[in-house]
C-alpha positions in Angstrom: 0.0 0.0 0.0 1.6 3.3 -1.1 0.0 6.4 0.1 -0.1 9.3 -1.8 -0.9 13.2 -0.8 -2.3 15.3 -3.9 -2.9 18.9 -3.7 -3.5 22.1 -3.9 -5.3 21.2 -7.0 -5.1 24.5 -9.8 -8.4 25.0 -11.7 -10.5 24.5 -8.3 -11.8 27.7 -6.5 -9.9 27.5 -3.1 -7.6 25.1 -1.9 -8.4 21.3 -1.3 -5.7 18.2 -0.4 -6.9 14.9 -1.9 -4.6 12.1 0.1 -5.0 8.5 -1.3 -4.0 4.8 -0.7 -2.9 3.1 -3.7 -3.0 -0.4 -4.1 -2.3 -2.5 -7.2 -2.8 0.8 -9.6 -5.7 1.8 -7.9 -7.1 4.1 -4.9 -8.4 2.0 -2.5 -9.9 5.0 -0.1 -9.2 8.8 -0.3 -9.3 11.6 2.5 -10.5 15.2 1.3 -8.8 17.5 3.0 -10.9 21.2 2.9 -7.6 22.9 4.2 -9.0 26.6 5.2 -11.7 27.6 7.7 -13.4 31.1 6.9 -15.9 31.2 9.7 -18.9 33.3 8.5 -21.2 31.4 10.8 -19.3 32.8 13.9 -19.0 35.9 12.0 -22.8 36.6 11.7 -23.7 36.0 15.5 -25.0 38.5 17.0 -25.4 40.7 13.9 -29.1 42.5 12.8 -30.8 40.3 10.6 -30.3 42.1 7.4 -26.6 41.9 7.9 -27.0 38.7 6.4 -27.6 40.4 3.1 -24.5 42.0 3.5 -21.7 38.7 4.6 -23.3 36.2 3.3 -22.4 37.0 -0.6 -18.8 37.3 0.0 -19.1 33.7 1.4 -17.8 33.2 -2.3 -16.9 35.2 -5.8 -17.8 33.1 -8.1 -21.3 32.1 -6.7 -23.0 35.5 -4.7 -26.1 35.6 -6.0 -26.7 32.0 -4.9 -25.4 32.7 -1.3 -27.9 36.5 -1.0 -30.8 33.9 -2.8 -30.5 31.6 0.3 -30.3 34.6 2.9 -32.7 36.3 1.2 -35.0 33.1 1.2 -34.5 32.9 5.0 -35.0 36.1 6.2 -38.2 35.8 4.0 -39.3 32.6 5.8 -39.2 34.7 8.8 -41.2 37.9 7.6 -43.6 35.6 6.3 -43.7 37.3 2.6 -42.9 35.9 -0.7 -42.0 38.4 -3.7 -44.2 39.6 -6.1 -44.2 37.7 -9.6 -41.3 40.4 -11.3 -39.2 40.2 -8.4 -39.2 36.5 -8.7 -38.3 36.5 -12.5 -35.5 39.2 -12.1 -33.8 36.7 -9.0 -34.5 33.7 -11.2 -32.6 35.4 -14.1 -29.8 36.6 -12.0 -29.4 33.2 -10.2 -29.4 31.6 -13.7 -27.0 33.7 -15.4 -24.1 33.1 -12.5 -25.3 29.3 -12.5 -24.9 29.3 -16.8 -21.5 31.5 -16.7 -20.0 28.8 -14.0 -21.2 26.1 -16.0 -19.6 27.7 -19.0 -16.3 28.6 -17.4 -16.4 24.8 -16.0 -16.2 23.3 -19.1 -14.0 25.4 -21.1 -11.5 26.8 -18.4 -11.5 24.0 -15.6 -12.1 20.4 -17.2 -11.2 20.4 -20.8 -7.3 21.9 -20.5 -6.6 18.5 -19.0 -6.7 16.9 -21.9 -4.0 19.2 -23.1 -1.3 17.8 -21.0 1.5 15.5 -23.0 0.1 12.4 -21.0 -2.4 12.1 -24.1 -0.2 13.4 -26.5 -0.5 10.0 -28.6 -4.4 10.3 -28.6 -5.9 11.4 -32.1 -8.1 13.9 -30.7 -5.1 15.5 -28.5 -3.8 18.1 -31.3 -7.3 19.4 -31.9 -7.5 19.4 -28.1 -4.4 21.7 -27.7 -5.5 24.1 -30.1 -8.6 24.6 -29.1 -8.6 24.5 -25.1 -4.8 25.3 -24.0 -5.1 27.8 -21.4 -5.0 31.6 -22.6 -4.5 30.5 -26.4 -6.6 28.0 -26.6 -9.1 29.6 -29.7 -12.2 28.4 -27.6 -11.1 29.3 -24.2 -10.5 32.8 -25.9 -13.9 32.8 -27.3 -15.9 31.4 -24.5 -13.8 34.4 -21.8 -15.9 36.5 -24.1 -19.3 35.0 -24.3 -19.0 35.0 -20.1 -17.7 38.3 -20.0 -20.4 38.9 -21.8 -23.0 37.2 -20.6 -22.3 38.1 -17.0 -23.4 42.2 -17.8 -27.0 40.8 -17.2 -26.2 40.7 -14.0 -25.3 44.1 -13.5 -28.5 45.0 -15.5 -30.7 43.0 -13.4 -28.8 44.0 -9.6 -26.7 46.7 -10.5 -23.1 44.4 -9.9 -21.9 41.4 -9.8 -20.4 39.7 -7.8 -22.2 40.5 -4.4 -24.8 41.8 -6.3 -27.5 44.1 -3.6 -30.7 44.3 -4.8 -31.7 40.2 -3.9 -33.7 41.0 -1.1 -36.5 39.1 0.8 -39.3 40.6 -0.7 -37.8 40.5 -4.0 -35.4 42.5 -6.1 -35.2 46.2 -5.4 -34.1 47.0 -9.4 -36.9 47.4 -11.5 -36.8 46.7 -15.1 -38.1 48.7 -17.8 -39.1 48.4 -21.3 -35.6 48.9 -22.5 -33.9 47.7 -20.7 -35.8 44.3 -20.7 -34.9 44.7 -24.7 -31.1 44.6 -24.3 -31.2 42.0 -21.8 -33.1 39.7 -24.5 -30.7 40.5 -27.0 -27.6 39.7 -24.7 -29.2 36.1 -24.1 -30.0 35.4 -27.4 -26.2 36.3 -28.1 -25.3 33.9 -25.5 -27.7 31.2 -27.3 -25.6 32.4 -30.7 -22.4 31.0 -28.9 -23.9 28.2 -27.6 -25.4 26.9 -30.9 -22.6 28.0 -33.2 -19.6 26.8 -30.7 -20.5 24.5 -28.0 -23.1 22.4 -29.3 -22.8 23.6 -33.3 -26.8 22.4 -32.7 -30.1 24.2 -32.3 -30.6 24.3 -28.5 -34.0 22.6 -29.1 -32.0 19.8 -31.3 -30.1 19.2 -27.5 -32.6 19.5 -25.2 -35.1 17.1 -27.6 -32.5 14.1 -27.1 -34.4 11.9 -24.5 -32.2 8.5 -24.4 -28.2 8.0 -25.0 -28.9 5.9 -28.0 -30.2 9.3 -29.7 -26.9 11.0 -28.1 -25.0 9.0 -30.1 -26.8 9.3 -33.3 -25.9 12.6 -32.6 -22.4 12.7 -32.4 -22.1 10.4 -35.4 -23.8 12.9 -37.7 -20.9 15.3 -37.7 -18.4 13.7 -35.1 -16.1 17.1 -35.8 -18.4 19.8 -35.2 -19.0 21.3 -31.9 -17.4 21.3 -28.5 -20.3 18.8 -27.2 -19.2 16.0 -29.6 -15.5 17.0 -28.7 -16.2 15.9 -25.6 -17.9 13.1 -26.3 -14.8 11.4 -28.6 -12.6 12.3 -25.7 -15.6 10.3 -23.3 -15.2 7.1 -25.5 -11.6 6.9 -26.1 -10.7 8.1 -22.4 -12.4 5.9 -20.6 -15.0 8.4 -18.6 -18.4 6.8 -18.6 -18.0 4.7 -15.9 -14.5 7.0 -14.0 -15.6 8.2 -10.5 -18.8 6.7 -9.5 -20.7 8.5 -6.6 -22.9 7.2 -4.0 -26.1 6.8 -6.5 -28.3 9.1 -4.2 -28.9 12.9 -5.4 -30.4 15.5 -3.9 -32.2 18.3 -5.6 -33.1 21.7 -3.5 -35.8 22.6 -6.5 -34.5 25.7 -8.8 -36.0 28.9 -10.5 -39.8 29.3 -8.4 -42.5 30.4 -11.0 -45.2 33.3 -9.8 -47.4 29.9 -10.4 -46.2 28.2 -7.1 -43.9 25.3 -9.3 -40.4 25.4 -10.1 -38.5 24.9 -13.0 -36.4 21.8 -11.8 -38.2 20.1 -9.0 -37.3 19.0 -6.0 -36.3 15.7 -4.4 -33.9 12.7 -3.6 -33.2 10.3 -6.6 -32.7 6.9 -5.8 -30.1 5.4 -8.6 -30.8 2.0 -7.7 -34.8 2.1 -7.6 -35.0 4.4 -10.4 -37.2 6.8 -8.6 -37.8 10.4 -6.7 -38.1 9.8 -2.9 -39.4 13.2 -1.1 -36.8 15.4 0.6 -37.5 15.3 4.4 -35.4 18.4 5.6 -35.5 17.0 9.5 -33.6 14.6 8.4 -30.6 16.3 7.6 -27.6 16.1 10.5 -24.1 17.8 10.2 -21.5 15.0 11.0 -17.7 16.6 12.8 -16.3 13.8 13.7 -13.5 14.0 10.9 -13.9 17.9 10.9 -11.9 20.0 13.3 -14.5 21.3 14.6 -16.2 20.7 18.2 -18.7 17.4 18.1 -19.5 17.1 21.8 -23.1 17.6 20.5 -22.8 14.8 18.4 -24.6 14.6 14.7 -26.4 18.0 14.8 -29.8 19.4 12.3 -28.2 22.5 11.0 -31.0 24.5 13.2 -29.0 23.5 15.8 -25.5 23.3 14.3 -22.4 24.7 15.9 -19.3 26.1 14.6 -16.2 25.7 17.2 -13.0 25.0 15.9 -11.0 22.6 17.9 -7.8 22.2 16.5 -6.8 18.7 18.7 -9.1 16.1 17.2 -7.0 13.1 16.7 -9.5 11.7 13.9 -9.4 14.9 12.2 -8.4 15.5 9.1 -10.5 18.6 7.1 -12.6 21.9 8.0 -15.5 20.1 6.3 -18.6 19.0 8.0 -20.0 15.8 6.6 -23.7 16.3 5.9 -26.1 13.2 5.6 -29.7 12.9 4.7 -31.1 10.0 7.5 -27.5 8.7 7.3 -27.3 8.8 3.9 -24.5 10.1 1.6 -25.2 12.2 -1.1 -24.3 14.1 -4.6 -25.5 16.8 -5.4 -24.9 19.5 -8.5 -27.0 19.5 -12.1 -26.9 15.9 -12.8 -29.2 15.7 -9.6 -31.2 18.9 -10.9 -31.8 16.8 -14.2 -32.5 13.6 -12.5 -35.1 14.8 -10.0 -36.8 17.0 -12.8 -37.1 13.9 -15.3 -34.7 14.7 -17.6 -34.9 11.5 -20.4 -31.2 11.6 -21.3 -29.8 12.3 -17.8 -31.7 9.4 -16.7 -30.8 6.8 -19.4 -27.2 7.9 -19.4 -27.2 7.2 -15.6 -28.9 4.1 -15.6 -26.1 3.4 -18.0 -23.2 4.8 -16.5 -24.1 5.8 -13.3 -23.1 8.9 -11.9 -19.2 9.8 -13.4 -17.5 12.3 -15.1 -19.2 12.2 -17.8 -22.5 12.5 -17.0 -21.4 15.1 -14.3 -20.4 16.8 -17.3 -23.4 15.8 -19.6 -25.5 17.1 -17.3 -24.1 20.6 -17.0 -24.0 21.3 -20.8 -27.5 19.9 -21.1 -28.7 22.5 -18.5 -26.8 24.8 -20.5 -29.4 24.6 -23.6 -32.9 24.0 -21.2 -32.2 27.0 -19.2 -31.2 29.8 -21.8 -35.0 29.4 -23.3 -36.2 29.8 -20.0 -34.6 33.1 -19.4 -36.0 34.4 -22.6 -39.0 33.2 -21.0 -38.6 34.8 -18.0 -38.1 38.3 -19.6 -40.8 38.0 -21.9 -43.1 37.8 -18.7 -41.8 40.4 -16.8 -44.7 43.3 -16.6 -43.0 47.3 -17.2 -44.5 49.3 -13.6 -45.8 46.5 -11.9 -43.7 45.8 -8.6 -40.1 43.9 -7.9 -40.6 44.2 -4.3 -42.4 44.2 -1.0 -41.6 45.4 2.1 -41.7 43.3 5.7 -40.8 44.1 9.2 -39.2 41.1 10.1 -39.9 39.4 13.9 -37.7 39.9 16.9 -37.5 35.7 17.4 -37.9 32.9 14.9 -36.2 31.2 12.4 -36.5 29.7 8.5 -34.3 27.9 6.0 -33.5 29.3 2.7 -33.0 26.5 -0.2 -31.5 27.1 -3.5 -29.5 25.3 -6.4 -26.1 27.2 -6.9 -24.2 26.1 -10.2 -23.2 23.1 -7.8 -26.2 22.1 -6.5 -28.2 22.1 -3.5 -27.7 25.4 -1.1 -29.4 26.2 2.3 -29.1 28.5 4.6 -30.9 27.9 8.6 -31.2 31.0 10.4 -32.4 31.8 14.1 -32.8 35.3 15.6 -33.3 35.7 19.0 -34.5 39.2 20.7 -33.5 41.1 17.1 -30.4 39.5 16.8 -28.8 36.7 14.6 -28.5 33.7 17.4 -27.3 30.9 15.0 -26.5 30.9 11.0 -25.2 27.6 9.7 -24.7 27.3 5.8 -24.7 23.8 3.7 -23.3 24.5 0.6 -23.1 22.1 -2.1 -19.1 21.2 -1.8 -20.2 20.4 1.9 -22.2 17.7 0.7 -20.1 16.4 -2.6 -16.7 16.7 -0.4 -17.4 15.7 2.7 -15.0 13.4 5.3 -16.5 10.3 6.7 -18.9 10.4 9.5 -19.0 8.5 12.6 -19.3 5.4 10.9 -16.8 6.0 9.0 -19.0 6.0 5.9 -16.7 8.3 3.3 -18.3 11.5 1.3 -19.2 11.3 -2.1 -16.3 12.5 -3.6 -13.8 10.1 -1.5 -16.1 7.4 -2.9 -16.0 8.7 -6.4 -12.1 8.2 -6.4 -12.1 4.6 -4.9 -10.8 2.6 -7.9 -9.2 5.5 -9.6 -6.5 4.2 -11.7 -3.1 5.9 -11.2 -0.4 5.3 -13.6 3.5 4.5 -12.5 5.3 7.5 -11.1 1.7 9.6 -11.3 2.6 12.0 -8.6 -1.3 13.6 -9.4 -3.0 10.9 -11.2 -4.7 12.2 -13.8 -7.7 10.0 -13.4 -8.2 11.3 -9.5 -7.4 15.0 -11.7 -10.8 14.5 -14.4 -13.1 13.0 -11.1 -12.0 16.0 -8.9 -12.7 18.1 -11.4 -16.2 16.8 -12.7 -18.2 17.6 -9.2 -16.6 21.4 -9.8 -15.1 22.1 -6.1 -15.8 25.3 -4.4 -14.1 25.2 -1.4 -14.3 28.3 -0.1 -18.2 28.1 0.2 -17.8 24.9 2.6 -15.8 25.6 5.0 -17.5 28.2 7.8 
């Protein structure tokens, strides 16, 4: 048994130590090591409610509107309001267009420059490879740096900045849209659709999103196996090996994303089950924080997150991470848009993962076939937004009480549980969606989803960081600075 400490890992947002015991050319069990604590749930005690507006979307830079959606959420659950239909379109647009621009930058600035690297140098896919996705001049990671440059300026249309965007608020969004402006924004999505038919998917967007099985995937790709970064991918997902590399636990959960005025969501929410091919309700209650492997205080034992602590304790022999380990009734789970498409039905998802289960590549299939359903949506959503009727309602909020606040970031599912107590913030505990995919083992030593995702990794004599654990890493899109509070 050789053991084998990987990390910091480039191309992840924050820093993360992977340490792995190889056997016979594979891992046999892996350690995630979150290896910074931030403390934003010590930081918001005994702060005025609102405050929470203001800390907790510099939780993270790359996913703010996601992290003011959540607090928003909750300090809505307490005030007892919900916004009015415009102010829940103008959120849904600005959670969307951070969600699309991290799935975007995923692809074409995180995963793909892997397969640059000499290691595939032999493969016949490997020059077209370098010339398209080498980092900074790479012709499609120049081109897609300006379709999210781009694309992100609906953000500051819709809230006025991005990141840590203001005007998400818990009655709704406190920028009001007019007739104009509402124009340009449709014209800069429809742009975005532009790049994503001519470049990523050289497809219609309603030629992607009509696929419903992996047999009509691959009729697909076989039309024009040379056209479009899609089908790139998926000659680099047959001769690489990915369909089956880094399976996960076979459980994933689904917050529910982008609320309608109508009282449904665009992607619903629940559990689904891999192995019975179903959707199980999601029983909140049921969640419990797990610190045994976290150095963090766990005198409390396995805690509901509305009654979660944050105490660092630095002399935990069975320590190894910042990380909590959240499970659902004791279950591990995955979360991110392969979940989102699972729960909400989506054909291919669900025959690719029947297949395949979930791995990179459907980790990665999933996120560029939420790429082409949402962008419609968004036109969508402008189309119903209605010129002087209002974004926003105001609500005294309670002295005492407390909510939850659920969303879907880019990586899946997000909540926020607050509790105020005579006017104040008493308790503010965040699960983020890297909390759940990155987890340590709990008290039973049952490993997170990622550390089972990496058991069986192959890793190549002399691999110092096995390029396998690399792709798997990579494919549930890290965020460690969200997850570690």
């Amino acid at each position: 048994m050789t053991r084998l400490l990987v990390g910091p890992f480039n191309r992840v947002e924050g820093d993360l130590e992977v340490q792995l015991d190889i056997e016979d050319g594979q891992v046999r069990s892996a350690q995630v090591n979150a290896t910074m604590y931030r403390g934003f749930e010590q930081i918001l005690r005994e702060h005025a409610p609102l405050d929470a507006l203001v800390y907790a979307p510099r939780v993270c830079g790359i996913c703010s509107v996601s992290q003011s959606v959540a607090a928003a959420r909750a300090l809505a659950g307490l005030a007892g309001i919900q916004p009015p239909a415009n102010g829940l379109l103008a959120i849904n647009l600005m959670a969307a267009t951070e969600n699309l621009a991290d799935h975007l930058s995923h692809f074409y600035l995180f995963f793909m420059p892997d397969f640059v690297r000499p290691l595939y140098a032999e493969r016949p896919w490997n020059a077209d490879a370098v010339a398209r996705f080498t980092p900074h001049s790479g012709s499609q990671q120049r081109l897609a740096l300006a379709a999210r440059k781009r694309w992100l300026d609906l953000i500051g249309t819709l809230g006025g900045k991005w990141p840590h965007t203001g005007s998400v608020q818990p009655g709704g969004s406190t920028r009001a849209i007019d007739p104009a402006e509402r124009l340009r924004l449709l014209t800069r999505v429809r742009e975005f659709r532009q790049f994503l038919e001519s470049e990523l998917f050289a497809a219609p967007l309603a030629r992607i999103t009509g696929l419903a099985s992996e047999a009509q995937l691959w009729e697909w790709y076989a039309e024009a196996p040379e056209h479009g970064d899609l089908r790139r991918f998926l000659r680099i997902v047959l001769d690489a090996g990915l369909e089956h590399l880094g399976q996960g636990p076979g459980l994933y959960l689904s917050y529910g994303a982008y609320p309608q005025p109508d009282g449904h969501s665009s992607f619903a929410q629940g559990l689904w089950d891999a192995a019975r091919a179903e959707v199980r309700p999601l029983a909140l209650e049921g969640i419990r924080e797990d610190a045994s492997h976290a150095w963090l205080d766990d005198h409390g034992g396995p805690l509901h997150p509305a009654h979660g602590q944050t105490e660092p304790n630095l002399d935990k022999p069975a320590a190894y991470t910042w990380n909590k380990a959240p499970r659902l009734a004791g279950e591990v789970l995955e979360t991110g848009a392969l979940a989102r498409q699972l729960v909400s039905a989506q054909p291919l998802l669900r025959d690719a993962v029947a297949r395949c289960g979930g791995s990179v590549y459907t980790r990665l299939l999933a996120r560029l076939v939420e790429l082409a359903r949402v962008v419609p949506l968004m036109e969508d959503w402008l189309l119903a937004l209605r010129p002087g009727e209002p974004y926003y309602l105001d609500a005294p909020l309670p002295d005492d009480g407390s909510a939850v606040g659920l969303t879907e970031a880019a990586r899946g599912a997000l909540g926020h549980w607050l509790r105020i107590e005579h006017g104040r913030i008493a308790s503010y505990q965040i699960i983020a969606p890297t909390t759940w995919n990155f987890s340590p083992r709990d008290a039973q030593r049952r490993p997170g989803a990622l550390e089972r995702a990496l058991e069986g990794a192959p890793v190549r004599p002399g691999e110092q960081t096995p390029v396998a654990v690399q792709h798997i890493v990579r494919s549930f899109d890290p965020c460690m600075v969200c997850t570690v509070h």
